[in-house]
LOKE-983760 format. One record per atom (N, C-alpha, C): atom name; x, y, z. Coordinates in Angstrom, 2 decimals. Layout:
{site "CA",{X,Y,Z}}
...
//
This chain:
{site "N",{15.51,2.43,9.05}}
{site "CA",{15.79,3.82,8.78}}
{site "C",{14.85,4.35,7.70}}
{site "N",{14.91,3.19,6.55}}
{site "CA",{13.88,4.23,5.25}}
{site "C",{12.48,4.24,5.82}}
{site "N",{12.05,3.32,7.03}}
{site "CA",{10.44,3.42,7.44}}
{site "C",{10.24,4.70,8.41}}
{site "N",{11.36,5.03,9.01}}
{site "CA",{11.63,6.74,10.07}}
{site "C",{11.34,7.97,8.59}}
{site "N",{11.96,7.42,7.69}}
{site "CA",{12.23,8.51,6.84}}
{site "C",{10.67,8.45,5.90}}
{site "N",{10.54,7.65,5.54}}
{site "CA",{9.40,7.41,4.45}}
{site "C",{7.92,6.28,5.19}}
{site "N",{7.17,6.52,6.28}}
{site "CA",{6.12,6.05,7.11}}
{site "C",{4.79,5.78,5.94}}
{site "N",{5.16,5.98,5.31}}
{site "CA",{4.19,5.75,3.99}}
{site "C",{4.28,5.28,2.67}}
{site "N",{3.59,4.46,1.91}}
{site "CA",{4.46,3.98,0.24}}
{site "C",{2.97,3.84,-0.29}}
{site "N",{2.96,4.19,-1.72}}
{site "CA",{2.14,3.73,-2.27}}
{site "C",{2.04,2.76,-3.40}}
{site "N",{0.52,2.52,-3.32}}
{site "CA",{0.62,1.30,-4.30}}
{site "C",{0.26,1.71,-5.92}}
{site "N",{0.82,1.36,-6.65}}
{site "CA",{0.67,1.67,-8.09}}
{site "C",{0.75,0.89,-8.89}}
{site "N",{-0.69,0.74,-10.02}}
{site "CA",{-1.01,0.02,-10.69}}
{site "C",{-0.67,0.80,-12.12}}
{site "N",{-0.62,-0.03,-13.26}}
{site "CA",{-0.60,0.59,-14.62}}
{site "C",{-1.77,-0.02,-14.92}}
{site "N",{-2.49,1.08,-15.53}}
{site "CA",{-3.99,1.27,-15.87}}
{site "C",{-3.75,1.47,-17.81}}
{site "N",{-3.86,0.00,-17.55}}
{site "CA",{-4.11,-0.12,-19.46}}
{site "C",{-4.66,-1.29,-19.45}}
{site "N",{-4.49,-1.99,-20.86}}
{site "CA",{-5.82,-3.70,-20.90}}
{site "C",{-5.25,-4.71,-20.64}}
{site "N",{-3.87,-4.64,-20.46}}
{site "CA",{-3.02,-6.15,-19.43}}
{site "C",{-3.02,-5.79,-17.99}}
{site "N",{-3.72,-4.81,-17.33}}
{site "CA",{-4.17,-4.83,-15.97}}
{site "C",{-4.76,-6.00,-15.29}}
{site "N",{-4.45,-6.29,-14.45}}
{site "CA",{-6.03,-7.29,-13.96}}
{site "C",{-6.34,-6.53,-12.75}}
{site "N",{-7.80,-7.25,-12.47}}
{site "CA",{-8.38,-6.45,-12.09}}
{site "C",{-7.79,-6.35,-10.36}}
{site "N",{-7.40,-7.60,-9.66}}
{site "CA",{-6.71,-7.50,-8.31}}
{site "C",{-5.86,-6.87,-8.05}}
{site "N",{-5.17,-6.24,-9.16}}
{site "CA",{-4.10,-5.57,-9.34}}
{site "C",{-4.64,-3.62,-9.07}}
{site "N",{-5.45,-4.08,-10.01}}
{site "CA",{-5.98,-2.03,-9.92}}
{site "C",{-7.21,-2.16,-8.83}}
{site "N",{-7.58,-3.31,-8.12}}
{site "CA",{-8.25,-3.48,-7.03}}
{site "C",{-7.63,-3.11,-5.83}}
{site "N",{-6.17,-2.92,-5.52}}
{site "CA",{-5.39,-3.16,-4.25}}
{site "C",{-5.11,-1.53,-3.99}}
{site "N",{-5.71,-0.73,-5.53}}
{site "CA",{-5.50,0.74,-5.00}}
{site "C",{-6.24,1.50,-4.15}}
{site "N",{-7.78,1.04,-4.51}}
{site "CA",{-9.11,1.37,-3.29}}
{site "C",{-9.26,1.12,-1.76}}
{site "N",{-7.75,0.46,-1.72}}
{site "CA",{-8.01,0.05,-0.34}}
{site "C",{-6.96,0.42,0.75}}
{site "N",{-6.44,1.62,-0.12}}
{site "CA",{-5.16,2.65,1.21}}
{site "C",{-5.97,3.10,2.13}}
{site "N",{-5.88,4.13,2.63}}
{site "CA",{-6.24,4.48,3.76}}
{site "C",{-6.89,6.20,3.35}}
{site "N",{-8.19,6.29,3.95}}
{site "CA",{-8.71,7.36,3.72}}
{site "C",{-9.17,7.09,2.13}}
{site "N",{-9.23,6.13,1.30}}
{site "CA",{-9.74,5.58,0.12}}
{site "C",{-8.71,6.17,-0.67}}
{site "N",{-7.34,6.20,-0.32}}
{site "CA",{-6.41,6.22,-1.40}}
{site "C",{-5.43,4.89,-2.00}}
{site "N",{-4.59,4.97,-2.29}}
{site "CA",{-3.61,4.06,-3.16}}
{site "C",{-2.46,4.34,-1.89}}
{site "N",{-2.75,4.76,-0.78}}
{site "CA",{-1.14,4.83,0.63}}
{site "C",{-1.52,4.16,1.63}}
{site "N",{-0.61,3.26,1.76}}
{site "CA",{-0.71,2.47,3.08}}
{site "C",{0.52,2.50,4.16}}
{site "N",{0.44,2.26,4.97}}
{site "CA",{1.49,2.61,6.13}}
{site "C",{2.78,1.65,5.37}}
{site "N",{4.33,1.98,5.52}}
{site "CA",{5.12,1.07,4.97}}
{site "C",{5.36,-0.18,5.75}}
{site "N",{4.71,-0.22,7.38}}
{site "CA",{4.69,-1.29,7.88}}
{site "C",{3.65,-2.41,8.00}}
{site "N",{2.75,-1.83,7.06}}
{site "CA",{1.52,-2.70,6.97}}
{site "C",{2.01,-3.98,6.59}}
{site "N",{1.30,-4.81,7.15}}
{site "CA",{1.57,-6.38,7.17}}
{site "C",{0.85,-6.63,5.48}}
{site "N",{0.25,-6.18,4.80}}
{site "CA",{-0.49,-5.68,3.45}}
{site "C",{0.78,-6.06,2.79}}
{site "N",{1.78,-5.59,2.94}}
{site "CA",{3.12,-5.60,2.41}}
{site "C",{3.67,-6.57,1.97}}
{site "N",{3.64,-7.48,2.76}}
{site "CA",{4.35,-8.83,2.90}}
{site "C",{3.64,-9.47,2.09}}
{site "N",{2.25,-9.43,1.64}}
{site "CA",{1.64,-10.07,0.58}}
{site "C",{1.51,-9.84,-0.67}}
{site "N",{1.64,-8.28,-0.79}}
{site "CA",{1.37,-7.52,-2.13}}
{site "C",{2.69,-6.86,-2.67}}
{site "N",{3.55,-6.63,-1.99}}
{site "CA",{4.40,-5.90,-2.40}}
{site "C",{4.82,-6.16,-4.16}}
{site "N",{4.91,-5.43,-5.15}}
{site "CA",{5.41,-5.79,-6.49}}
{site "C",{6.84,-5.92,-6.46}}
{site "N",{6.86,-7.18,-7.49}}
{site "CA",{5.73,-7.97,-8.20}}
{site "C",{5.13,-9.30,-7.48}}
{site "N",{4.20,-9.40,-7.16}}
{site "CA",{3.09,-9.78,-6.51}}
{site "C",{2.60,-11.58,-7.18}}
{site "N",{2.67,-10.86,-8.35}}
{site "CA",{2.07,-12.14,-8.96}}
{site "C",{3.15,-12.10,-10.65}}
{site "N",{2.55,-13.22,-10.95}}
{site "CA",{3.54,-13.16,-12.14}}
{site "C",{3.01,-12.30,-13.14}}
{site "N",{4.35,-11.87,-13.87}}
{site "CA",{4.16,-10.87,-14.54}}
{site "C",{3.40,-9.66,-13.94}}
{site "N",{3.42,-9.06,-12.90}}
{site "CA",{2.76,-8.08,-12.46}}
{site "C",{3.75,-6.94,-12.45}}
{site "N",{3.16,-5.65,-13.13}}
{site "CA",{3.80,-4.76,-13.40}}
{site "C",{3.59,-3.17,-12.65}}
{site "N",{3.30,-3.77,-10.98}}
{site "CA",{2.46,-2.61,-10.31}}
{site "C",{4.20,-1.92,-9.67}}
{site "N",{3.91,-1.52,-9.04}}
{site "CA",{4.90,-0.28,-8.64}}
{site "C",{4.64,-0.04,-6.76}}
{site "N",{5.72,0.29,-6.03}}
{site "CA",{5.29,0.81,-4.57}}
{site "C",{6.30,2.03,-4.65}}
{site "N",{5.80,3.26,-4.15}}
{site "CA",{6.66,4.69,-3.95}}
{site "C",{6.34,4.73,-2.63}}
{site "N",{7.47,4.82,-2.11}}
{site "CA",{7.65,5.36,-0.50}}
{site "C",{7.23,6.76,-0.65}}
{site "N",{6.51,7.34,0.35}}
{site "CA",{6.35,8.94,0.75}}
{site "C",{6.31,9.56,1.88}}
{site "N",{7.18,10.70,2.47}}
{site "CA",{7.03,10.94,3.61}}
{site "C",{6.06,11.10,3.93}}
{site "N",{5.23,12.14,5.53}}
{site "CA",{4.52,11.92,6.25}}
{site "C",{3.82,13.10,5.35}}
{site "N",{4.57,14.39,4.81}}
{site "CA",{3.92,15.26,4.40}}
{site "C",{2.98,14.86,3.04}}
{site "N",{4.08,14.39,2.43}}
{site "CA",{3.61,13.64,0.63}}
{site "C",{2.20,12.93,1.09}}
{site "N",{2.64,12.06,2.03}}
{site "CA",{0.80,11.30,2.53}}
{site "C",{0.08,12.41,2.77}}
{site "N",{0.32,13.28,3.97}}
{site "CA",{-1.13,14.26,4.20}}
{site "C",{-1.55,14.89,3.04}}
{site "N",{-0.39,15.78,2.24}}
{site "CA",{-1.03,16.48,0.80}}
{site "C",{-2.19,15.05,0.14}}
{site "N",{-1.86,13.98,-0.19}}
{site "CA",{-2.89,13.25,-0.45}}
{site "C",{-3.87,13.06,0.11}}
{site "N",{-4.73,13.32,1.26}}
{site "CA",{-5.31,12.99,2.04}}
{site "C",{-5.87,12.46,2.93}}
{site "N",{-4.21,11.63,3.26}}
{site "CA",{-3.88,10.84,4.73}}
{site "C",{-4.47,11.44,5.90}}
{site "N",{-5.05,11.07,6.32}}
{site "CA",{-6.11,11.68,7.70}}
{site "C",{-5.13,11.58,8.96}}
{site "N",{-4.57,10.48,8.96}}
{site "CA",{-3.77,10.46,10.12}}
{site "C",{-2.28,10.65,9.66}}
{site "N",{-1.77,10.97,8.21}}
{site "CA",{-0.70,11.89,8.08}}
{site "C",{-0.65,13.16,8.29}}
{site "N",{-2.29,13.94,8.18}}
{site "CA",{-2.33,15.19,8.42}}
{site "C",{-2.25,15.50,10.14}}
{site "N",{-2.77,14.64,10.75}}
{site "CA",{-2.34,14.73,12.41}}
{site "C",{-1.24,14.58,12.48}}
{site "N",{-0.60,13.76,11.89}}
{site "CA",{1.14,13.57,12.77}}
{site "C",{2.29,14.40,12.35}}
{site "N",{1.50,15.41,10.97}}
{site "CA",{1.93,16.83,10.80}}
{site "C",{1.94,17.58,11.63}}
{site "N",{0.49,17.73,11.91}}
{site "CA",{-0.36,18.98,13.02}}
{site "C",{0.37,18.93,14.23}}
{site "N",{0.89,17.89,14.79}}
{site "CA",{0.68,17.27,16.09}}
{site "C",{2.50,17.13,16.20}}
{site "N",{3.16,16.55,15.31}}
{site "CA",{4.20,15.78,15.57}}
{site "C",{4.37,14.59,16.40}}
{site "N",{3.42,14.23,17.01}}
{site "CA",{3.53,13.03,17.25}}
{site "C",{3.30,11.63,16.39}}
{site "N",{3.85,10.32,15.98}}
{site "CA",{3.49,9.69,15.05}}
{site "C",{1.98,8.57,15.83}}
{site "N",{1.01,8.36,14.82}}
{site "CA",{-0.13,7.84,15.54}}
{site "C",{0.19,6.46,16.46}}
{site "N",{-0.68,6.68,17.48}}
{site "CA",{-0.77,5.63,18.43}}
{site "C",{-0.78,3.99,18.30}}
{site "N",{-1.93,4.06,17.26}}
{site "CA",{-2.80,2.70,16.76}}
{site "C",{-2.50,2.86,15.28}}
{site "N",{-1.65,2.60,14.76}}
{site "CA",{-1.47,2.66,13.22}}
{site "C",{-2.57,2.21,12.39}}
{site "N",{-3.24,2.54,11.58}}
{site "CA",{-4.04,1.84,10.21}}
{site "C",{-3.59,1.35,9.65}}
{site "N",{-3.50,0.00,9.49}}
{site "CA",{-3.13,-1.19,8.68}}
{site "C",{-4.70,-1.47,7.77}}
{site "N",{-4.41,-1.81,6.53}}
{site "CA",{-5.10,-2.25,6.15}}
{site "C",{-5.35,-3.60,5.12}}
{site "N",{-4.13,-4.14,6.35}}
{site "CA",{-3.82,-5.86,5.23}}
{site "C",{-5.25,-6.56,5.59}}
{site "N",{-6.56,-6.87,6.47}}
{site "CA",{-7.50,-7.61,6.04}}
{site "C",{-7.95,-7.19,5.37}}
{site "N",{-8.48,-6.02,4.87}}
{site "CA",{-9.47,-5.34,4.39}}
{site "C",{-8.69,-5.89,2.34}}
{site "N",{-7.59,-6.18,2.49}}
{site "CA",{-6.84,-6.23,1.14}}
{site "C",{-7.19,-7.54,1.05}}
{site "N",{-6.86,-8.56,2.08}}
{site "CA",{-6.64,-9.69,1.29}}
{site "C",{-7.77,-10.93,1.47}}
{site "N",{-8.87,-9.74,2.44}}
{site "CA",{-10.87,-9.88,1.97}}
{site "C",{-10.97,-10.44,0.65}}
{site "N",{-10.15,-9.24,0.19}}
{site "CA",{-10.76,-8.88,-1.51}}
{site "C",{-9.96,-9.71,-2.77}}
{site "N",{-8.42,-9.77,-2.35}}
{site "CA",{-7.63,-10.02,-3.29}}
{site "C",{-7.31,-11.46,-3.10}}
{site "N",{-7.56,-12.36,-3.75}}
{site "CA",{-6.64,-13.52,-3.60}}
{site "C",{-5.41,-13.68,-3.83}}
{site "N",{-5.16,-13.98,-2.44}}
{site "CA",{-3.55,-14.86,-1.82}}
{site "C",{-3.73,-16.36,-1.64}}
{site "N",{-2.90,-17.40,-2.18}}
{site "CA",{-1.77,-16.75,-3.10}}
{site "C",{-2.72,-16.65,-4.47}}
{site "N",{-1.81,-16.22,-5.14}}
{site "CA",{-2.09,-15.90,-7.08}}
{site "C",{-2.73,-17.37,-7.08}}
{site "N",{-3.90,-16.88,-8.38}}
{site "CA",{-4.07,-18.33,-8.99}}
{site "C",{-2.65,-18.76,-9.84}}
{site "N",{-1.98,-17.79,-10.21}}
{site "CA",{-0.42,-18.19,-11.32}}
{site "C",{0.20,-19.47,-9.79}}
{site "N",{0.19,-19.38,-8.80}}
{site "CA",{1.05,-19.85,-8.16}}
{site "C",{2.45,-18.86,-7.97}}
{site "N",{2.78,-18.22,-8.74}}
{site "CA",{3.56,-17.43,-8.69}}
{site "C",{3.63,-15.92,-7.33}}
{site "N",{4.79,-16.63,-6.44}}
{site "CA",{4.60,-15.63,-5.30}}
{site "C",{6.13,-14.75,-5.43}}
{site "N",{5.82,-13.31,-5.95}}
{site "CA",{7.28,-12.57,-6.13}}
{site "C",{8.06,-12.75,-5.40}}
{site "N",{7.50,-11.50,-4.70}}
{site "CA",{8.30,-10.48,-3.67}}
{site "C",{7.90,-11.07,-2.34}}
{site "N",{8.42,-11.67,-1.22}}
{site "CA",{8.01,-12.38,0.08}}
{site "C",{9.49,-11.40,1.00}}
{site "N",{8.50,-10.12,2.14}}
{site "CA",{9.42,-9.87,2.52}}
{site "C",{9.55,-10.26,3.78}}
//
């Protein structure tokens, strides 16, 4: 029901000097070069916070509109259109290219 209601979540990092860097790395890689990824992205199951130990990142669900005002490309079609997209954008390789899974902590949070 909350994935009908909210088709989108974002990822949020706190940007101060106990950041690391995989952490404020996982924001460059939403979709359309934002911090939103589909809420069914398989991305999820790996990153979701808290992620690693002590990780203090954040996920906000957003509807379809909240994504397009950001500049969801294919939230702004399934506005325009009402239909929801065909071929969803996932972008769990492109994340975990970059990020190492698991943590060097060993520490695996959130496993959904």
């Amino acid at each position: 029901v909350v994935r009908n209601v909210f088709p989108y979540a974002r990822y949020v990092s706190i940007h101060d000097e106990r950041a690391r860097d995989d952490h404020l790395m996982i924001e460059a890689f939403g979709l359309d070069g934002t911090n939103i990824f589909r809420s069914d992205d398989p991305m999820w199951q790996m990153f979701t916070p808290p992620w690693d130990f002590n990780c203090r990142c954040g996920k906000v669900f957003m509807t379809t509109m909240q994504a397009a005002k950001k500049g969801v490309r294919e939230a702004m079609a399934w506005r325009e259109t009402g239909e929801p997209p065909t071929y969803p954008e996932w972008r769990a390789e492109e994340v975990r290219s970059e990020v190492q899974w698991p943590p060097e902590s060993g520490y695996i949070g959130q496993m959904i």
